[in-house]
FIRO-574201 format. One line per 5 residues: number of its first residue (from 0); for each residue x, y, z of N, C-alpha, C. Coordinates in steps of 0.001 Angstrom, whole numbers, always signed. Example, Ala and Ser with C-alpha at 12.3 -4.5 7.8 and 13.67 -1.06 7.14 Angstrom:
# residues 2
0) +13190:-5690:+7800:+12300:-4500:+7800:+13200:-3300:+7800 | +12850:-2250:+7080:+13670:-1060:+7140:+12900:+30:+7870
# end
This chain:
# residues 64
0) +81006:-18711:-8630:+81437:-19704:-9602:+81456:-21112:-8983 | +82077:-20993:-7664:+82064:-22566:-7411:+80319:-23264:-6814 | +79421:-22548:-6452:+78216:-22518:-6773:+77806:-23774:-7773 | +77781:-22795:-9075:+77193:-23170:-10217:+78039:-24687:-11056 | +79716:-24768:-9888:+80476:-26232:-10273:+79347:-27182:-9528
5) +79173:-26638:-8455:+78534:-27597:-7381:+77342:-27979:-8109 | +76917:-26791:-8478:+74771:-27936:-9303:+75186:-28358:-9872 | +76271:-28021:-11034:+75815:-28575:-12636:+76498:-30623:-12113 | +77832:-30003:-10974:+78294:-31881:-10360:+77049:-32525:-9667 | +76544:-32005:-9209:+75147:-32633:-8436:+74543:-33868:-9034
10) +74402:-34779:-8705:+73925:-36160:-9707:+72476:-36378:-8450 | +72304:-35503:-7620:+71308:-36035:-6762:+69787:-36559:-7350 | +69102:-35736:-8548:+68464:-35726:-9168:+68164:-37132:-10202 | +69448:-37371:-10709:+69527:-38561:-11378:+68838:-39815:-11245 | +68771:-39960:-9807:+68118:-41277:-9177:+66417:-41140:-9642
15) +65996:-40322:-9264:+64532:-39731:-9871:+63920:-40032:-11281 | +65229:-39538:-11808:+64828:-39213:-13184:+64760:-40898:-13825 | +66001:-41588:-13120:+65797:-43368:-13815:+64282:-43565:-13197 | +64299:-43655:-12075:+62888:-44001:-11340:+61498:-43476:-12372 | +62003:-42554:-12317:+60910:-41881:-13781:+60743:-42587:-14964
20) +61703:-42849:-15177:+62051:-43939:-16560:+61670:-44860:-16782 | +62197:-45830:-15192:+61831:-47558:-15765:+59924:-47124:-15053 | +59528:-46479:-14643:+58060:-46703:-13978:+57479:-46249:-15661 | +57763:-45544:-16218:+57159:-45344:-17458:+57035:-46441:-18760 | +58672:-47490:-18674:+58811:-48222:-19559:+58005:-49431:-19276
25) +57914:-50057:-17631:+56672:-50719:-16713:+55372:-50274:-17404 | +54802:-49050:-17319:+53442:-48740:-17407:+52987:-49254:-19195 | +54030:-48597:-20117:+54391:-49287:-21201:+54347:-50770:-21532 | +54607:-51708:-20583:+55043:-53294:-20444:+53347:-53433:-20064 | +52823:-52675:-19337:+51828:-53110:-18657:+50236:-52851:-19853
30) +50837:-51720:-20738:+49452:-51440:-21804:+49528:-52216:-22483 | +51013:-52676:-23098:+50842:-53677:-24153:+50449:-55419:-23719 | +50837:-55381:-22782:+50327:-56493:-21814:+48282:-56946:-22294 | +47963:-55466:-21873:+46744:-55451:-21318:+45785:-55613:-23381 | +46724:-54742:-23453:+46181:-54926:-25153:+46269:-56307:-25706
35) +47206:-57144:-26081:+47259:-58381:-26131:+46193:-59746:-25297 | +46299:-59239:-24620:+45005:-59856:-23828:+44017:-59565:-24079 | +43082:-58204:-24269:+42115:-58096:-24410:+41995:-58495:-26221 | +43000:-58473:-27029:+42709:-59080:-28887:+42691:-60264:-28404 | +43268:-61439:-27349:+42757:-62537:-27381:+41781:-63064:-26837
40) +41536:-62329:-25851:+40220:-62781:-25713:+38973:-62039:-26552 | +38969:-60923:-27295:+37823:-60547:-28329:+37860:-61869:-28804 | +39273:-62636:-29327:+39056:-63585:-30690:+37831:-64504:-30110 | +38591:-64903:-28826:+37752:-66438:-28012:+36326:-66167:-27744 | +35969:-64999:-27900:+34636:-64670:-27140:+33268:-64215:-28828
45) +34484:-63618:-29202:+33907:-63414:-31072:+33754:-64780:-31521 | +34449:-65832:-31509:+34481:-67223:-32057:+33229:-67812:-31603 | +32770:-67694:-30147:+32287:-68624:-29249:+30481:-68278:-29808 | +30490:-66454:-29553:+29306:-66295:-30448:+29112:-66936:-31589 | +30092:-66667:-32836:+29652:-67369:-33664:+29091:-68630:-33645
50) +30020:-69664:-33215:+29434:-70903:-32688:+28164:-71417:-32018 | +27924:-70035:-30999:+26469:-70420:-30620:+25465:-69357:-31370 | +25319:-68959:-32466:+24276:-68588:-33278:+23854:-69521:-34912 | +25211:-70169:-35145:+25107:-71317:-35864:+26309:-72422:-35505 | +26021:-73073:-34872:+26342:-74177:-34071:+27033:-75235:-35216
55) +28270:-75895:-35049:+28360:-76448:-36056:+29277:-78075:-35439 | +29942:-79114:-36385:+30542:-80004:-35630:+31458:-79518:-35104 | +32325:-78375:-35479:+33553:-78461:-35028:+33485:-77144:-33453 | +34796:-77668:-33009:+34997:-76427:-31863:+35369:-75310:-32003 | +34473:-74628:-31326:+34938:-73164:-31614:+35684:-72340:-31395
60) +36875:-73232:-30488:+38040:-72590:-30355:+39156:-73850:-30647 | +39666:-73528:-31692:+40777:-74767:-31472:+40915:-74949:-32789 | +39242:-74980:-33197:+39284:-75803:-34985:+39291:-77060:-35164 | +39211:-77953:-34039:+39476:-79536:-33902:+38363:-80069:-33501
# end
């Protein structure tokens, strides 16, 4: 019996399991990161074609 007091008190594990956690909520921080970046630059790079297949006064990034 005093055994099974001893695992279930055991918090040794715990440290792991956060470590587990925030590296997952990071990897998370890091896709949406990577996603956002890559929709802005499709826009800048989609725009820029347009611009150079019909070329016009204005800029092709900005609108000005």
């Amino acid at each position: 019996m005093q055994r099974a007091i001893k695992f279930l008190r055991d918090d040794a594990a715990a440290t792991a399991m956060e470590y587990g956690m925030i590296l997952g909520l990071v990897g998370a921080a890091i896709l949406v990161a990577i996603n956002l970046f890559y929709t802005n630059l499709a826009t800048i790079f989609f725009a820029w074609a347009g611009w150079f297949t019909s070329p016009s006064t204005t800029n092709p990034v900005g609108g000005s």
